[in-house]
Backbone as CSV, one residue per row, in Angstrom:
resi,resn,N_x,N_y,N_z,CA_x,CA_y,CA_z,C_x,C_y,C_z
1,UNK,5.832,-21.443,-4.920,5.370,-20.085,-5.183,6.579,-19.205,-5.489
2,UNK,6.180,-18.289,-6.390,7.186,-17.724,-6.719,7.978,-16.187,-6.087
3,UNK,9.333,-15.953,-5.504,9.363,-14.551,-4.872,8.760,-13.607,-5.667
4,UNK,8.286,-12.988,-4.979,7.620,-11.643,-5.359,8.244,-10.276,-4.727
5,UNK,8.593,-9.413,-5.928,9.778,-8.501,-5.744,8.640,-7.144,-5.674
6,UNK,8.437,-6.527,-3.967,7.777,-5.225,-4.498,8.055,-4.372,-5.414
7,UNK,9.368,-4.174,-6.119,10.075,-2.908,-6.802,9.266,-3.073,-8.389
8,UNK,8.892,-4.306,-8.594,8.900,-5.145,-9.986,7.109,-5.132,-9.821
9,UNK,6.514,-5.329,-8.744,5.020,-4.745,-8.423,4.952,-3.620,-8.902
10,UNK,5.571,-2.655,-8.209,5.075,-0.979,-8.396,5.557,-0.483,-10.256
11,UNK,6.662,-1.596,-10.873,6.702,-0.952,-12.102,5.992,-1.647,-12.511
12,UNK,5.104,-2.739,-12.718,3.620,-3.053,-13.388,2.852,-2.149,-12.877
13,UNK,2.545,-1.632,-11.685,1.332,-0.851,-11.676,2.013,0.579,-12.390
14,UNK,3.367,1.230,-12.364,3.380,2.215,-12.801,3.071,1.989,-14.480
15,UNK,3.477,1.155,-14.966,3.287,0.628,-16.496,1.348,0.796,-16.759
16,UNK,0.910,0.351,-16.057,-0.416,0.068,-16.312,-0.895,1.588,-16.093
17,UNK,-0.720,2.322,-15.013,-1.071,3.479,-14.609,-0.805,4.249,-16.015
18,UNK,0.417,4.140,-17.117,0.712,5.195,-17.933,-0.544,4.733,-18.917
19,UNK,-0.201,3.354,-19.046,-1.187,2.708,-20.210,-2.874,3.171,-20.313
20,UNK,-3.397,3.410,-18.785,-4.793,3.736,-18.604,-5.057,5.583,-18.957
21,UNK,-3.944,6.056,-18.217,-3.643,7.296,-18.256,-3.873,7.925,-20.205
22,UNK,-3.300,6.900,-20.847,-2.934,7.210,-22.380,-4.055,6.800,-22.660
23,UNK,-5.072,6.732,-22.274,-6.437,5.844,-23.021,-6.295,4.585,-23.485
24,UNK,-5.488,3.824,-22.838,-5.246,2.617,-23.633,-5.689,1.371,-22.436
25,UNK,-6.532,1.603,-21.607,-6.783,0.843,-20.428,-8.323,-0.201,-21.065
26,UNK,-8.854,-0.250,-22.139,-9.418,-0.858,-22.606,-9.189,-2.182,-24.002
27,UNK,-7.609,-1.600,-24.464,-7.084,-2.358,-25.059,-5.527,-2.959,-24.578
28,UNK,-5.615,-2.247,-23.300,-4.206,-2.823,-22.256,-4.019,-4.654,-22.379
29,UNK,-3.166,-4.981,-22.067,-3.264,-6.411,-22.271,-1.873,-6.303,-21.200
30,UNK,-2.009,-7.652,-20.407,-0.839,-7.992,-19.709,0.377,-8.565,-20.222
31,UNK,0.693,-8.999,-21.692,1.653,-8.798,-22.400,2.405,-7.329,-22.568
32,UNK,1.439,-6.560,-22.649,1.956,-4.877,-22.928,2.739,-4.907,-21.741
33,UNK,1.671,-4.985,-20.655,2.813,-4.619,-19.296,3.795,-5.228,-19.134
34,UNK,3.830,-6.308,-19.285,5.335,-7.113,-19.467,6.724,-6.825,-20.202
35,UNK,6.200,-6.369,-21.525,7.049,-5.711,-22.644,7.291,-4.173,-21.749
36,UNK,6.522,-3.680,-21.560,6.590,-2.401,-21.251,7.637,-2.287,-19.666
37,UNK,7.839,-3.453,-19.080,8.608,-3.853,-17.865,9.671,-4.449,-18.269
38,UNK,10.032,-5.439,-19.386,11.190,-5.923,-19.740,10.922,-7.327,-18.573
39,UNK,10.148,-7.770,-18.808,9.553,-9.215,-18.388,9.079,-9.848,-18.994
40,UNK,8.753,-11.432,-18.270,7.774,-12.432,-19.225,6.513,-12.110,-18.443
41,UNK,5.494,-12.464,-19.658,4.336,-12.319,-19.481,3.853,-13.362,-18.267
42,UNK,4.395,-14.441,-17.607,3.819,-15.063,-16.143,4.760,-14.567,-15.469
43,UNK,5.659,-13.367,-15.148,5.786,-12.474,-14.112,4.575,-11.481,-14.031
44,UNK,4.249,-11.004,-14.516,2.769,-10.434,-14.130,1.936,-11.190,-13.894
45,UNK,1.437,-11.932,-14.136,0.599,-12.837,-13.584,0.939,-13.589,-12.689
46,UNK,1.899,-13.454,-11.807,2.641,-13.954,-10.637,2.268,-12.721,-9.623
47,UNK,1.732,-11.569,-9.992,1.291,-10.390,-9.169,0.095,-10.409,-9.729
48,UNK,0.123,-10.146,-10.658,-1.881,-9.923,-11.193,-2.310,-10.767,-11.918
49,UNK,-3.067,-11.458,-10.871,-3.760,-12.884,-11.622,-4.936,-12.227,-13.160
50,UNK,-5.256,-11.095,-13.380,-5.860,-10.589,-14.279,-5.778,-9.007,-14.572
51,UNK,-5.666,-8.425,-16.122,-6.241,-6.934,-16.026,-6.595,-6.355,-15.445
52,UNK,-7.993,-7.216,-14.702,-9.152,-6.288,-13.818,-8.444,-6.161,-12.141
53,UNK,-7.537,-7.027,-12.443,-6.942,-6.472,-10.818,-5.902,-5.882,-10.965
54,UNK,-5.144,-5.747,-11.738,-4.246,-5.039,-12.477,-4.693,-3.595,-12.602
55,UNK,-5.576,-3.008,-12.861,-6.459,-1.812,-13.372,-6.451,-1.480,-11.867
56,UNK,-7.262,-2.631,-10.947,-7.764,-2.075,-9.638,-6.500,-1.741,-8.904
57,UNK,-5.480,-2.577,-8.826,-4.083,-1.898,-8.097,-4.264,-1.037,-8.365
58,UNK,-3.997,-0.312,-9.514,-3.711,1.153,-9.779,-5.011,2.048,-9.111
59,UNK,-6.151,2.140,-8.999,-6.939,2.528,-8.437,-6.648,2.377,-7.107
60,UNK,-6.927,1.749,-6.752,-6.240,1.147,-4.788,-5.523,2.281,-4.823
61,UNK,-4.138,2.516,-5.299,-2.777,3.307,-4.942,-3.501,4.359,-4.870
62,UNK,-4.027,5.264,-5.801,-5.149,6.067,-6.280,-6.228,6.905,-5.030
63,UNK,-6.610,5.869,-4.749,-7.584,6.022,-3.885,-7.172,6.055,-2.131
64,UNK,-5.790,5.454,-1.811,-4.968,5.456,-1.054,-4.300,7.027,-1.042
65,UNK,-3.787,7.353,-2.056,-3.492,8.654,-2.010,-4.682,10.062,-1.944
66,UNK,-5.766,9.763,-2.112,-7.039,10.908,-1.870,-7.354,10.672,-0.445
67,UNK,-7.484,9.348,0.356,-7.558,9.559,1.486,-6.420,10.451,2.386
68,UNK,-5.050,9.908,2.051,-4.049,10.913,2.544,-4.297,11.906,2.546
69,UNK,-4.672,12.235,1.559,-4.989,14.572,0.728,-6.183,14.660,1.771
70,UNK,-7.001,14.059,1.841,-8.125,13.900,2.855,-7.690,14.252,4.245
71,UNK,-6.772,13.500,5.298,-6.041,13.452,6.404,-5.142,15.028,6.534
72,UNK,-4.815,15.440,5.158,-3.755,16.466,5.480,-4.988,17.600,5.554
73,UNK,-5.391,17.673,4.624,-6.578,18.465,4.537,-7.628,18.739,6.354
74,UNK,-7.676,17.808,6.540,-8.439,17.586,8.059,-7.077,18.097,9.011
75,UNK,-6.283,18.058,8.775,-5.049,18.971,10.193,-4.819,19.807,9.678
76,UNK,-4.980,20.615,8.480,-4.617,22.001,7.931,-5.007,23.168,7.971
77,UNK,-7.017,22.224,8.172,-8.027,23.628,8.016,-8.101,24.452,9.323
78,UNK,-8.737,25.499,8.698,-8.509,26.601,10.114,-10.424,26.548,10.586
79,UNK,-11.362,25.434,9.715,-12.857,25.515,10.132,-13.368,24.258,9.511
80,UNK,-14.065,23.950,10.376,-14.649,22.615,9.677,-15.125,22.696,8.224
81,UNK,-15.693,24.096,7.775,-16.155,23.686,6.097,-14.887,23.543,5.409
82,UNK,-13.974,24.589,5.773,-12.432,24.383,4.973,-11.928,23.078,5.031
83,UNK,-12.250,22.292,5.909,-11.950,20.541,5.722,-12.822,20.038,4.817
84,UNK,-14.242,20.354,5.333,-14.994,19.395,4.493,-14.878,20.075,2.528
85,UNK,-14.389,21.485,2.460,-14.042,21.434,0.991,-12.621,20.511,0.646
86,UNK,-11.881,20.647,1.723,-10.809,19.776,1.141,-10.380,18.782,0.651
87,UNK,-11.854,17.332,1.462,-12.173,16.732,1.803,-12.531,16.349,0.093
88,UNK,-13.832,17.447,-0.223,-14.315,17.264,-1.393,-13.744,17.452,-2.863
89,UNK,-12.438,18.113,-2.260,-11.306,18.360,-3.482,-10.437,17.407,-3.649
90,UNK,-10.058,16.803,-2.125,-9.920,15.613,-2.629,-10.276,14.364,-3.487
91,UNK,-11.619,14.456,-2.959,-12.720,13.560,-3.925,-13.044,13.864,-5.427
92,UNK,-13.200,15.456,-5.797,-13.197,15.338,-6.782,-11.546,15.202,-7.955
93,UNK,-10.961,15.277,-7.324,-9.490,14.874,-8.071,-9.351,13.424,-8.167
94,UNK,-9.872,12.708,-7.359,-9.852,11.215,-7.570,-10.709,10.617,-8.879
95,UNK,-12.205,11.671,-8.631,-13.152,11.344,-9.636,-12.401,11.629,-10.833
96,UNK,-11.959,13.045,-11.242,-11.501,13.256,-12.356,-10.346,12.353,-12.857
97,UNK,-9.659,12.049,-12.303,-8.905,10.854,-12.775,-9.241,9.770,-13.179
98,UNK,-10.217,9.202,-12.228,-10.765,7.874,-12.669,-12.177,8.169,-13.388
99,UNK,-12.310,9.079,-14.360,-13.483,9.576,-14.665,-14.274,8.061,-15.601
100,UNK,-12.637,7.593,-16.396,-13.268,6.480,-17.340,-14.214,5.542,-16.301
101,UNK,-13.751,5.011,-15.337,-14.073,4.008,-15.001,-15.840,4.630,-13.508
102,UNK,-15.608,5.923,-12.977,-16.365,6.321,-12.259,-17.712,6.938,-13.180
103,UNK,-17.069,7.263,-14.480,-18.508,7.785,-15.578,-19.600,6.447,-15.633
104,UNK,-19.030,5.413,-15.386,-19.605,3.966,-15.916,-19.969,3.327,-15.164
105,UNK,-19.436,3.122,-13.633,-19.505,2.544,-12.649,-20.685,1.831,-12.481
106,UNK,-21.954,2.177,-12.455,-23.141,1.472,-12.726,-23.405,0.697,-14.124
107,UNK,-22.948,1.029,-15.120,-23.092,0.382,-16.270,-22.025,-0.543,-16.588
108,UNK,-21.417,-0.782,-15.894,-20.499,-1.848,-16.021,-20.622,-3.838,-15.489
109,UNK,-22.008,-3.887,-15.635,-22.519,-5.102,-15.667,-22.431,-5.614,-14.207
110,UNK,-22.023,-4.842,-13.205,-22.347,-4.818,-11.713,-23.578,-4.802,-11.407
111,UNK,-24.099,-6.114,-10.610,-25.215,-6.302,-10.097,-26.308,-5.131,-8.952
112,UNK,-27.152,-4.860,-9.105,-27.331,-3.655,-8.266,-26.911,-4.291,-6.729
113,UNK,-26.977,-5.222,-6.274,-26.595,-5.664,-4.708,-24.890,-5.410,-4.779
114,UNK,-24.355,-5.731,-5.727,-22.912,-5.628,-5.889,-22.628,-3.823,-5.338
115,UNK,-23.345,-2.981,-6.175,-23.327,-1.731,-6.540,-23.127,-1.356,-5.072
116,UNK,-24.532,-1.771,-4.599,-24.245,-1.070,-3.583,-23.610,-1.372,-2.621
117,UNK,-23.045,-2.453,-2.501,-22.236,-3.082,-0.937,-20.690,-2.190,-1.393
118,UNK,-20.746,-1.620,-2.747,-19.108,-1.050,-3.033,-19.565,0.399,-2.772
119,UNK,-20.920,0.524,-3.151,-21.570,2.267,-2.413,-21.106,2.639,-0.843
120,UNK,-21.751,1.153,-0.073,-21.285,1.493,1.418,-19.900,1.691,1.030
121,UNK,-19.066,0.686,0.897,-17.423,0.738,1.345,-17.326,1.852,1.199
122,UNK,-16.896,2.575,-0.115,-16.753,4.064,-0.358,-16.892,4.755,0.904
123,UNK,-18.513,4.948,0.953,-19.213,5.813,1.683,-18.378,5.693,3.355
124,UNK,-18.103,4.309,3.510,-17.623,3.883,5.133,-15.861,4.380,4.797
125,UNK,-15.261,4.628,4.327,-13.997,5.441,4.237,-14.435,7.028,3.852
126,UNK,-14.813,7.344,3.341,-15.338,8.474,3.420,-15.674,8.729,5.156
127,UNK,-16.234,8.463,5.685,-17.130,9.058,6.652,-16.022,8.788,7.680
128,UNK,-14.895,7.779,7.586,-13.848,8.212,8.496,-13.356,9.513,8.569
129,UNK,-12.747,10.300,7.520,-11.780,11.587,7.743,-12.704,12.546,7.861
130,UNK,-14.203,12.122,7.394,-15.247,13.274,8.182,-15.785,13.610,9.531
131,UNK,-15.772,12.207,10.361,-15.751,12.251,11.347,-14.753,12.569,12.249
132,UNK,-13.322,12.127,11.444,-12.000,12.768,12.226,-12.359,14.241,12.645
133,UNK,-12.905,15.243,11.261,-12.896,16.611,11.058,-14.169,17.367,11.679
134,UNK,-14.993,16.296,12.240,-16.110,17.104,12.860,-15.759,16.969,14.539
135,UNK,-14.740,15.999,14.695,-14.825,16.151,16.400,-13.409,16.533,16.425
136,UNK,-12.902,16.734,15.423,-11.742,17.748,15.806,-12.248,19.327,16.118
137,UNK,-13.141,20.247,15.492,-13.911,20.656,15.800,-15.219,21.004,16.682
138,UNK,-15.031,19.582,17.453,-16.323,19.472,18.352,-17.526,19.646,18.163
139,UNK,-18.094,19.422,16.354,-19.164,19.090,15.599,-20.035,18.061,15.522
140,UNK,-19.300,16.551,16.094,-20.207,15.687,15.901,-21.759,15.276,17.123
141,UNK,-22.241,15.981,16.715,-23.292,16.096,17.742,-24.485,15.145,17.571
142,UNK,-24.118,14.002,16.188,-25.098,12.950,16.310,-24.127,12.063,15.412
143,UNK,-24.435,10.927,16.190,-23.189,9.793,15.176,-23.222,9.699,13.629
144,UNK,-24.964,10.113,13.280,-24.993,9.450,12.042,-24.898,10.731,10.868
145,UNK,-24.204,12.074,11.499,-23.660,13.035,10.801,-23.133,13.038,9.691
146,UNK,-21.687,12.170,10.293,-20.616,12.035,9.589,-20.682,11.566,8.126
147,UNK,-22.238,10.335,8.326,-22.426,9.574,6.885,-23.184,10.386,6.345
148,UNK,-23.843,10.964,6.701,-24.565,11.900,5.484,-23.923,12.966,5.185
149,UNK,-23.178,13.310,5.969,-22.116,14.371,4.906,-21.169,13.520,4.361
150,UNK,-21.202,12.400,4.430,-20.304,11.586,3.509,-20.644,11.096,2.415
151,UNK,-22.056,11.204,2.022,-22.569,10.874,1.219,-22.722,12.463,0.051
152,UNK,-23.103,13.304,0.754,-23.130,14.795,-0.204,-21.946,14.982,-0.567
153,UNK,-20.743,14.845,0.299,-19.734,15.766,-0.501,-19.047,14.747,-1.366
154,UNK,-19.451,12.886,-1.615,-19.383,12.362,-2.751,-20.271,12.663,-3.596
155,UNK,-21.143,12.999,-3.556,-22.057,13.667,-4.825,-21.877,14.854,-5.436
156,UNK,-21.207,16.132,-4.353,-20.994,17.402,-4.536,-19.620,17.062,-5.614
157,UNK,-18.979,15.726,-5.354,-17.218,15.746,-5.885,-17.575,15.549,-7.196
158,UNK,-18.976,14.994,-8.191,-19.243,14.731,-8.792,-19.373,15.412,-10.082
159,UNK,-19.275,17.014,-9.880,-19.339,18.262,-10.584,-18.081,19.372,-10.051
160,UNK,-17.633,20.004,-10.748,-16.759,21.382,-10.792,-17.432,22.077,-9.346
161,UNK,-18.305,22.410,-9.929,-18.939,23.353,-8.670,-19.799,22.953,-7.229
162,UNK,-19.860,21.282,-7.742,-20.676,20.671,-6.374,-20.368,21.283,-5.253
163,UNK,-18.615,21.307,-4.644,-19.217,21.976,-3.304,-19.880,22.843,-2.965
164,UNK,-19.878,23.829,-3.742,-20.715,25.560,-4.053,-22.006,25.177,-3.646
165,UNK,-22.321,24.074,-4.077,-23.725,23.969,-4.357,-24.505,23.091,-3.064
166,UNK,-23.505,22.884,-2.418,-24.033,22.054,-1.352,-22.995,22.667,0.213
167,UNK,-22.651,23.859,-0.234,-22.364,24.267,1.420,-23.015,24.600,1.916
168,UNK,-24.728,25.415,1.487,-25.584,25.771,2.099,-26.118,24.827,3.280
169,UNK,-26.186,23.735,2.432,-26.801,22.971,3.402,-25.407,21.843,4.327
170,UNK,-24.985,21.984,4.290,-23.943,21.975,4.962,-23.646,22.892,6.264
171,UNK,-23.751,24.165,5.974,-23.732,24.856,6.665,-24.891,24.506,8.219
172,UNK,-26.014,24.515,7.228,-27.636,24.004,8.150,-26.683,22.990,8.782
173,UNK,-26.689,22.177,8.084,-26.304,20.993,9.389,-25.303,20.774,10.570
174,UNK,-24.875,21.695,9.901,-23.464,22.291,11.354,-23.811,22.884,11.771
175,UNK,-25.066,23.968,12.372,-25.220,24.635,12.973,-25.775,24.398,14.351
């Protein structure tokens, strides 16, 4: 097996990250990233056995960093909705980034059982930094809170104005 150099990881995913970024994540090819790294094409494939995991690193990192914004967001606010918007600003900055691939997400030849076992995951990281933010507050007054506001303010992240549109009831449920 061959060493595997993290420094030489993170510049394929940064390579791929520019490539998707430029609209070019549908005609990306793991030769590009290679050229674009000053490598041979089975050094990438010594880290990314394919595109599609190649693409997903970069998402992972991605999605690794909105939970963080998530965490800071949850020790910053001065009220539980000011988390849970933060929460949702987080979310929607993730969406907008990954808009190519989150516009499609169902139409992308994913089985509906597939769909949804990646619906929970989401939803089950989500409902961590919500639950952090409701009993930091001393809000969680029924366990299964946390997931249904974990589920709205991924739907609210879904639009510009979603949270607007769903603090009302938000509000109801914190009360």
């Amino acid at each position: 097996m061959p060493k595997l150099i993290p420094e030489l990881q993170e510049r394929f995913i940064a390579a791929a990250r520019k490539r998707i970024f430029d609209g070019e994540s549908g005609k990306m090819t793991i030769r590009q990233i290679a050229a674009d790294c000053g490598t041979a094409t089975g050094t990438v494939y010594n880290y990314f056995p394919s595109k599609q995991v190649l693409i997903a690193a970069v998402i992972q990192e991605d999605w690794d960093q909105c939970i963080q914004q998530m965490d800071v967001h949850i020790e910053t606010a001065r009220t539980a909705m000011e988390g849970l918007q933060g929460i949702c600003a987080a979310l929607r900055t993730f969406t907008i980034r990954h808009s190519l691939f989150w516009d499609h997400y169902g139409a992308s030849g994913i089985t509906r059982g597939k769909l949804t076992t990646y619906h929970h995951q989401v939803i089950n990281q989500i409902d961590s930094p919500v639950r952090a933010l409701l009993e930091r507050f001393d809000l969680l007054f029924d366990p299964y809170l946390s997931t249904v506001i974990a589920e709205i303010l991924l739907h609210a992240a879904r639009s510009d104005n979603g949270f607007s549109r769903v603090e009302p009831t938000l509000n109801k449920l914190l009360s």
